[in-house]
N, C-alpha and C positions, 0 to 999 in steps of 0.2 A: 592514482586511486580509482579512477572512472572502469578502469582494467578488470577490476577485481569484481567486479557485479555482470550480469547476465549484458549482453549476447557473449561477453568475452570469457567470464568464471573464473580469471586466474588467483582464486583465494589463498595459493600458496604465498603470493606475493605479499598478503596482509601483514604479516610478524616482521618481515623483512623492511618495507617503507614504512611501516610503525617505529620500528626501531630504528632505522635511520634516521626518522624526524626527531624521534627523541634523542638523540643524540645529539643535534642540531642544534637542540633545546638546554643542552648543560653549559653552555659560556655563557649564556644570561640572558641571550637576546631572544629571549621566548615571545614575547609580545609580538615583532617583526614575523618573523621565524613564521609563529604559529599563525599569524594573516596572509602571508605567503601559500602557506601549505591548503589555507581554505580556499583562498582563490583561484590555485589551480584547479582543487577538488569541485568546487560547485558553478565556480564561473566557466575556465576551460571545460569541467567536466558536463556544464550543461548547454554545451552548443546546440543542439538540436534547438531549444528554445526556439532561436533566432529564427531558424529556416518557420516553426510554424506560427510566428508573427509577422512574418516577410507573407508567407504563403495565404494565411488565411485571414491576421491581422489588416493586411494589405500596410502594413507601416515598411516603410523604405529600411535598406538591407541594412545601414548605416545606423539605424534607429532602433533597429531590430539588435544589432550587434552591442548597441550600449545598452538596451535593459538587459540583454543576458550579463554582462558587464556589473549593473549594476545590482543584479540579484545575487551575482557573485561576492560584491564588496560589502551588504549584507550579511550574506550567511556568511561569509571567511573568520565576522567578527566571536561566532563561536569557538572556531576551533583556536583562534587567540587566546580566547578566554582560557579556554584548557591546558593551553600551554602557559601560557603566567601560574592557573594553579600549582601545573606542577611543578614550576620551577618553585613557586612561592613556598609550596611545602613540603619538597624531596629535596630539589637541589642535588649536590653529589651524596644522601644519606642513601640509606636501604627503603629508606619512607617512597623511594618509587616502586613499588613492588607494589603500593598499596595507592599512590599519590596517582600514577597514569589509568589503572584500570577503573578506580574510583571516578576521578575527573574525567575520564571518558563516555563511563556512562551519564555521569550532568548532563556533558555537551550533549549526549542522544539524545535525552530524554527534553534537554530546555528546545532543542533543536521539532521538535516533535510539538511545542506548543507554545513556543512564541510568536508574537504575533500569526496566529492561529495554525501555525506548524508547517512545516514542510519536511517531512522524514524523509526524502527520495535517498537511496542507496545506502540506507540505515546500515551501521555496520554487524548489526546482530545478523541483518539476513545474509551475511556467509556463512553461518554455520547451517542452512541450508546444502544439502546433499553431502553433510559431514555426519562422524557417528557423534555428534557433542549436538545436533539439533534439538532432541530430546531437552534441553534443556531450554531452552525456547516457550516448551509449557509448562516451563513454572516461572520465570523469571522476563516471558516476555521477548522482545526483539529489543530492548534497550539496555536489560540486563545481561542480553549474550552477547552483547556487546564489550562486556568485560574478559572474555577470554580472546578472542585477538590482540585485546592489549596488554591481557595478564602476560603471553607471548612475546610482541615487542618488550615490555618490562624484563621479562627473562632475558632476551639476548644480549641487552643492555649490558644486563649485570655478569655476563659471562663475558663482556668484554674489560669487565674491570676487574684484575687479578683477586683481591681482595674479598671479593662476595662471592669468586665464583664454584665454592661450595654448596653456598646458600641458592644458589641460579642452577647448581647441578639435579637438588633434593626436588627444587620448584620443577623442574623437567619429569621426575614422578610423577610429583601429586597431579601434573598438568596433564600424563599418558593415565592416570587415574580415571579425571574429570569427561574421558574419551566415552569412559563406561557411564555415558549416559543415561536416565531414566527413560527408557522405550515410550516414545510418542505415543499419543492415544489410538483406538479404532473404530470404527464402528462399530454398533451393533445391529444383532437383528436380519431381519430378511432384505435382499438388497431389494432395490426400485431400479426404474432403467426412466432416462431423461432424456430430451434430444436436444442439444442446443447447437442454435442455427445463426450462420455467421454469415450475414446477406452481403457482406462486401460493397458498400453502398459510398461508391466516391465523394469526398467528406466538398467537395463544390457543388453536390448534386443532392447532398442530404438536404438540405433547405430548398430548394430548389421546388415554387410551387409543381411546373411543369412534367416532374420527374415521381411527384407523391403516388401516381397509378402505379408506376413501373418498382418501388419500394415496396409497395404494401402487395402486391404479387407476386414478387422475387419472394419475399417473405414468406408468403402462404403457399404456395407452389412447393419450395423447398421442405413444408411443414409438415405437407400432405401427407406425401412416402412415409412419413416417417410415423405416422400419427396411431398408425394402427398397433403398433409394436413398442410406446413408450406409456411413459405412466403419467408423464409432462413434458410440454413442450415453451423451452426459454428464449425468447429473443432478444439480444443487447439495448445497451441503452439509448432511449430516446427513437426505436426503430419504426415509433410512431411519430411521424416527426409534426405533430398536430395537434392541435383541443381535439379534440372526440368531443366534448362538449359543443362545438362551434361545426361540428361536420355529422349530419344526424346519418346520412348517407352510408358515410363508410362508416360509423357507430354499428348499423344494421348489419353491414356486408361481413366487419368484421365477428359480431355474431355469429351469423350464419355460418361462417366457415368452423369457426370451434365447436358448431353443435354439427357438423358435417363430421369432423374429428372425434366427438366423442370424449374429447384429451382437454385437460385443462391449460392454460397459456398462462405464462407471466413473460411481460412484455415492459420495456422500458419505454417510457409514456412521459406525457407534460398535462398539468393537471393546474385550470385555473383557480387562484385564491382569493381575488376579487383586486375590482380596482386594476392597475397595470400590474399587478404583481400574479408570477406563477410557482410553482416547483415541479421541479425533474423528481424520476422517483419509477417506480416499480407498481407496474399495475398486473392483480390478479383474476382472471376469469374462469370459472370453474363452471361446462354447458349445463352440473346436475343443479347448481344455486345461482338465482338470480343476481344479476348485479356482480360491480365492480368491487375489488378493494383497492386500494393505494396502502402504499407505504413509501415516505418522501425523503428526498436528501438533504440529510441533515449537517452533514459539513461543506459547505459552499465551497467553489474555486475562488478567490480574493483575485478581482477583476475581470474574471470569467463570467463567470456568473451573478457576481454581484460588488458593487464599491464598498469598501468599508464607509463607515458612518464618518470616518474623521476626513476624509478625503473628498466631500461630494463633489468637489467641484469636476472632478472627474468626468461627470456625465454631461458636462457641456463638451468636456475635449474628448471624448468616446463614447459618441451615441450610442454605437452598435452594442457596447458592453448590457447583456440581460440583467433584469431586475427581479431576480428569483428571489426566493424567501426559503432560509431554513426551515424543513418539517420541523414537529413536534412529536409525531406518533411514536409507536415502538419500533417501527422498524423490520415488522416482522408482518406475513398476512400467512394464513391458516386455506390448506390447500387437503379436503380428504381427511385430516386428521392431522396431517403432518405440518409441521411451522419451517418458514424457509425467510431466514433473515438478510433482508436485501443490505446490500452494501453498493451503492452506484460510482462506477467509478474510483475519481479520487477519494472517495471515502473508505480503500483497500488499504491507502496508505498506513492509515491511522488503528495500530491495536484495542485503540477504545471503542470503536465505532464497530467492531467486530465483537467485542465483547459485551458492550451493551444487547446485541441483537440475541447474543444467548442467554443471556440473566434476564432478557424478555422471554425464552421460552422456545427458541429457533434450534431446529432439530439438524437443518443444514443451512448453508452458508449460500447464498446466489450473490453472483459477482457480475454486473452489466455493466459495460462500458463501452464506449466509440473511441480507440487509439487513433483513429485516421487522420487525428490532428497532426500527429505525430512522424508521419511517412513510412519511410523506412529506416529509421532509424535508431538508436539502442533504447530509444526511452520506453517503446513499446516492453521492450522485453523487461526494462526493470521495472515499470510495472507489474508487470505478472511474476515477477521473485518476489513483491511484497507482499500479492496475494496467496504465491504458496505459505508462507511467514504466518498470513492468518489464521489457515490451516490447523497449524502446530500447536500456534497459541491457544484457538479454541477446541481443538480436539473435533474436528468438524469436518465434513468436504465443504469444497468449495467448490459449486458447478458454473463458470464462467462462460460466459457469450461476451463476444466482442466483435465490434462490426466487420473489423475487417484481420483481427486476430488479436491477442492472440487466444482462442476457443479451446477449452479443455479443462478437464475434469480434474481437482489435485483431490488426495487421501489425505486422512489425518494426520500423516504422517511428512507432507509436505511435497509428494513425490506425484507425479504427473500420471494418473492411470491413463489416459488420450487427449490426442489435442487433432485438430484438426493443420493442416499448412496455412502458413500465414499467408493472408491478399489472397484467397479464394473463396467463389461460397461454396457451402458444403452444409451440409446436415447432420451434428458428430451425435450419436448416439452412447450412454455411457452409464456403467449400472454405479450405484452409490447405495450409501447405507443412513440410519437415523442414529443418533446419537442423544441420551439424557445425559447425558455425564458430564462434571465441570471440573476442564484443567484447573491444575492451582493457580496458574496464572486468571482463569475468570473467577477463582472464588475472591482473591486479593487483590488483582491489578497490580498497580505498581508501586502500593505501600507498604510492602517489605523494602524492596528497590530503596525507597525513599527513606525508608526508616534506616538503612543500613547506614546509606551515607551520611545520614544524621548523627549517628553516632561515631562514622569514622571522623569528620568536622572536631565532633566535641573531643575526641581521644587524641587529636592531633593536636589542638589547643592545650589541653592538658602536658601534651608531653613540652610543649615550648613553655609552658611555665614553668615545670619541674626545671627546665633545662637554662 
């Protein structure tokens, strides 16, 4: 499964290991079967963990290897679940047709907000760089999630002589569903943006020592560029400091944007009293005095902060931050135009993107520090989730990341520039504004909700009749 998402893309594979598992799944032992299949998916498939809790955790490789382990044997218990349903309510009838692509979107969508979600390699964002994207904005990343499995469900049933007229007709409607509803676009006069990728060694971010040599790589890089953009974005956290506590470089940093002319939004930490802070997105415009913030609103669980049932945690991981979710909207006002910050891990999550626009965000800014990360694929399926946002809100998405991956997506999900990963560079990239609200931002995901609400009750109904 790991396969089938960015750096690798092999989506063709989806229908294929879909339908295998389900297959797997018809002698009964769905329950086994389908915790098998998660644990390969989210525990093998999320080895990197390990390296950047060995690497920057400093927890021994041994240690490092069992929580990726055990985040595995967590999430695996979704796609059990999914598989009991459909054993529970297709079994060998035609009700698969209806029973896997249904209970697949649950798994995404429970997958996406239990205990406070982790979507990573969501299966809607394969229909990214397909012509069936388009449907993404209206249904979301957890509703397109039903057509990989509407596909496995087809081959299924073409392997059982008896349906497979009915598995022929469903091969139509499915080359049908291809003619997608055309993703959104901009509108309007484009703007031109620069975002700057300071490549800043994730041992050396924190690193008092190194704060001159950060905050000059940054502005140096900014310079060039400043005269010929309309905004200048720097990823997240690439102030790696209070500003509040450094009146210093408060001044300096000033003084360069009113040297530029160009307004800056810059990923920043911003004190909220007492030990507590938030990450978040700070805007400075040289023609208006003063800062804005706009803060992050979905925390990393143990990154960034313990959960409340857990405290004791902060005697056994000091290091772990005590941030505090924002409250604001999410959005700060730049010229005229609204650009709704999304930091980081909060790309994952389609609500956190659409909130920013039902606040009034004309584009989409995407900061993030992947360095945690190395070199390896987690970078890149991050930034599939952020193209995914894209689609959903009919929006660009202008992305800075510290050390990649940097680049500008269309509404359409599709990459206008990107800068090379692990270098710094200065990507310059024209974009457009958008008023207009996918139907996925006017509804969310209670159509989604509602659908399967009713397929539940029509399913019950028919085991009564029966």
């Amino acid at each position: 499964m790991p396969f089938l998402f960015s750096p690798f893309d092999q989506i063709w594979l989806a229908p294929l290991l879909l339908a295998g598992w389900l297959k797997l799944l018809m002698p009964g032992r769905a329950i086994s079967v389908g915790y098998a299949f998660g644990l390969g998916w989210f525990g093998l498939g999320a080895w990197w963990l390990a390296s950047t809790l060995h690497t920057y955790g400093h927890l021994p490789w041994l240690v490092a290897a069992f929580c990726v382990l055990l985040v595995g044997c967590v999430m695996a218990a979704l796609p059990a679940l999914l598989a009991w349903l459909c054993w529970r309510t297709a079994g060998r009838s035609n009700w698969i047709l209806i029973a896997f692509p249904a209970a697949t979107v649950l798994e995404e969508w429970l997958r996406g907000h239990l205990f406070t979600g982790l979507p990573w390699t969501a299966l809607g964002n394969l229909l990214l760089d397909t012509p069936a994207v388009g449907w993404a904005s209206w249904f979301g990343v957890y509703g397109a999630a039903a057509l990989p499995a509407l596909a496995a469900a087809t081959l299924v049933l073409l392997s059982m002589r008896r349906w497979r007229p009915a598995a022929t007709g469903l091969i139509a409607i499915m080359l049908l569903m291809l003619l997608a509803p055309a993703p959104y676009t901009g509108v309007g006069d484009m703007h031109r943006a620069t975002l700057v990728q300071g490549d800043i060694p994730q041992d050396h971010k924190w690193d008092r020592a190194f704060v001159g040599e950060t905050m000059h790589r940054y502005a140096d890089l900014s310079a060039s560029a400043a005269g010929s953009s309309d905004l200048i974005i720097w990823p997240e956290a690439a102030v790696p400091f209070f500003l509040e506590r450094a009146p210093g470089w408060s001044s300096w940093l000033d003084a360069q944007i009113n040297d530029w002319q160009t307004p800056l939004l810059f990923g920043g930490l911003k004190l909220t009293g007492g030990k507590t802070a938030q990450n978040g997105l700070m805007a400075e415009d040289p023609a208006v005095p003063g800062r804005q913030f706009a803060g992050k609103q979905h925390l990393v669980p143990f990154g960034e902060y313990v959960p409340s049932w857990i405290p004791f945690l902060h005697t056994l991981v000091p290091e772990i931050a005590n941030f505090r979710p924002a409250e604001d909207s999410g959005v700060v006002s730049i010229r005229g135009h609204r650009y709704g910050a999304l930091i980081c891990y909060e790309s994952l999550f389609p609500e956190q993107a659409r909130s920013r626009v039902l606040n009034g965000a004309n584009v989409l800014v995407n900061v993030t520090n992947d360095a945690w990360y190395g070199t390896t694929p987690a970078a890149w399926q991050h930034f599939q989730a952020a193209r995914m946002r894209a689609v959903e809100t009919g929006r660009y998405v202008l992305r800075a990341a510290n050390t990649g991956i940097t680049a500008a997506i269309g509404p359409d999900g599709q990459v206008r520039d990107s800068l090379p990963w692990w270098t710094q560079g200065a990507l310059t990239v024209d974009y457009q504004l958008s008023d207009k609200q996918t139907p996925y931002v006017r509804w969310g995901d209670w159509p989604l909700l509602a659908t399967l609400m009713m397929l539940i009750v029509a399913w019950l109904r028919s085991r009564q009749d029966g």
